[in-house]
Every structure is written in C-alpha cells, then in structure tokens.
C-alpha positions, 0 to 999 in steps of 0.5 A: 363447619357446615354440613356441606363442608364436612362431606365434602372434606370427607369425601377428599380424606377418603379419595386421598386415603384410599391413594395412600393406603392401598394404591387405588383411585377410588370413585365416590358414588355416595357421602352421608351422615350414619346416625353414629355421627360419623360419615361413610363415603361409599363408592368403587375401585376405578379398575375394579367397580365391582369392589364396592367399597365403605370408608368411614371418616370421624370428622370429629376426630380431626377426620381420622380414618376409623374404618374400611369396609369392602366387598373383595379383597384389597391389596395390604395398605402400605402402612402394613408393608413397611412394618414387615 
C-alpha cells in the first residue's frame, strides 16, 4: 500500500473510531507518520475545538487502534459502558 493510501485509511479508522467509541464527530486537521512507525491523526471535537485530540493508528497491526490521547476530558467509550 502507498503512503497516501495508509493516511488516508488511517485517518477514515480514526473519524469512524472516534464515532464509535465516544460519540464524537471528530475533525482531522492533520495525519502523519511518527518515527515509531505508527500514524497519529490529529484533529478536534466538532462541538468542542478546544479538545484537541491525538488518535494513534498501527497500520501494521490491521489499523488497530493503539491509542487516544486529548486535551479535556472525553465521555467513557462505549466499549467501557457496556462492561458495567
């Protein structure tokens, strides 16, 4: 797969993710390669631009998921929900 094809399926797995997971439309303002071989996809909550927001994607890894990282708090995914 080309390096276009990675970022640009990365950044769909982490809009689709961010859906999913939290209930949040969320706005990519940037995705790149980090030296760790992995791609961070940054960008913002729509309701919320303040909330900057990181989602790390292993394209290696199927485009697993592998971490959030974000300025305030977000709403528990709902993965965690329905554990409870």
């Amino acid at each position: 797969m080309k390096e276009q094809e990675i970022l640009d399926t990365s950044e769909q797995v982490a809009i689709k993710y961010m859906k999913r997971e939290y209930g949040l439309d969320f706005v990519v303002k940037s995705v790149e390669f980090t030296p760790m071989g992995v791609v961070d996809v940054d960008g913002y909550d729509k309701a919320d631009k303040e909330n900057e927001i990181t989602v790390t994607i292993n394209q290696g890894d199927n485009y697993d998921v592998s971490g959030v990282g974000y300025m305030k708090d977000l709403p528990n995914p709902k993965t965690l929900k329905e554990a409870d």
